[in-house]
N, C-alpha and C positions, 0 to 999 in steps of 0.2 A: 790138391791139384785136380781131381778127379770129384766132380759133384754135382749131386740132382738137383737141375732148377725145374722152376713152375713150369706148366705148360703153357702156351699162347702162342698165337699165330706166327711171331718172330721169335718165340725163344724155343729150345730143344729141351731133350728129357737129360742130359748132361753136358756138360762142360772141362774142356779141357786145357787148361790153362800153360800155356807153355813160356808168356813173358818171364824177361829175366834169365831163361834159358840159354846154354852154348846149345851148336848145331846136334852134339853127341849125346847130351840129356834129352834134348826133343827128340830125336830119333831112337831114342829107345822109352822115350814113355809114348808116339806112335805105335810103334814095333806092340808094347802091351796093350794097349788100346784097343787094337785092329784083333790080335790073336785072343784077346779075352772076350771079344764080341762076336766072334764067327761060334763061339757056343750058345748064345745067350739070344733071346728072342729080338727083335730088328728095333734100334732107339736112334733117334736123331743124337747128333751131338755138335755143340761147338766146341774148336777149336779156335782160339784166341794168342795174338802173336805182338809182340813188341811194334809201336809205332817205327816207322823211318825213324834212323839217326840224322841228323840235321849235318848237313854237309856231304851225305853221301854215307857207304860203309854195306856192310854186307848184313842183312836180315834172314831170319826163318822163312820170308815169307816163298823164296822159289822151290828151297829143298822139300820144306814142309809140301808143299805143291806136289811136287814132284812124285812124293811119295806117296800119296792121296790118290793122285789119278793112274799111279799104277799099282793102289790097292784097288779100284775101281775097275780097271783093266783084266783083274783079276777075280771078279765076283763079289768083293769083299764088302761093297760099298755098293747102292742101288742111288744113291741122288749123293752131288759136291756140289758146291757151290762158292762165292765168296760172302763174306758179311754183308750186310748191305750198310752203307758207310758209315750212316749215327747210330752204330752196331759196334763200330772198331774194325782192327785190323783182326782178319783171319777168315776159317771158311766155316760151312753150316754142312755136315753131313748124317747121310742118313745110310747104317748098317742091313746089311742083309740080314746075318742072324739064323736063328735055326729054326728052320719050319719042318711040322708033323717027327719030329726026330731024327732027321735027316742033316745033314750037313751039306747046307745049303751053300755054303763058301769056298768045299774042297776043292783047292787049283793046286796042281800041282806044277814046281817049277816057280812059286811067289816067293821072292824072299824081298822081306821091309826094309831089309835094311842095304840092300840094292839101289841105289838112286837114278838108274836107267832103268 
């Protein structure tokens, strides 16, 4: 679920792959994503999400949202974005992380698994 890709100008140093996911699995392999990366030094990552269901139907793609930009809201996150479309569906972020040993994410008051 969680793996190092190559580096280059569109791709990130990991990947988080959440197709195939209910709303409840994605939001708690967020929720670990986000809290395992406010120790660890600052990585791009994508996150990858199931196409439109054909007819309409409800996707990752607002909650996951949702949740990204008030992890970003909250320090956690320093750049979001979305894919760029012959990328797929999902977004492209990049961690704050811990600089000089400092805990450069501490906010207090974040909780991931909040969707406002």
């Amino acid at each position: 679920m969680f793996q190092k890709l190559g580096k280059g100008p569109k791709h990130a140093d990991y990947e988080l792959d959440l197709t195939g996911m209910d709303l409840a699995h994605a939001r708690e392999s967020l929720v670990q994503l986000l809290e395992r990366n406010r120790f660890l030094p600052a990585r791009s990552i994508v996150v990858r999400l199931d196409k439109p269901v054909e007819g309409g139907g409800e996707t990752l793609f607002q909650p996951v949202g949702r949740m990204l930009l008030e992890a970003r809201r909250h320090g956690l996150l320093s750049t979001l974005s979305l894919l760029p479309p012959d990328d797929g569906i999902g977004y492209r972020l990049e961690t704050v992380g811990k600089l000089d040993g400092e805990d450069a994410a501490e906010e207090p008051g974040f909780d991931p698994h909040d969707p406002d």
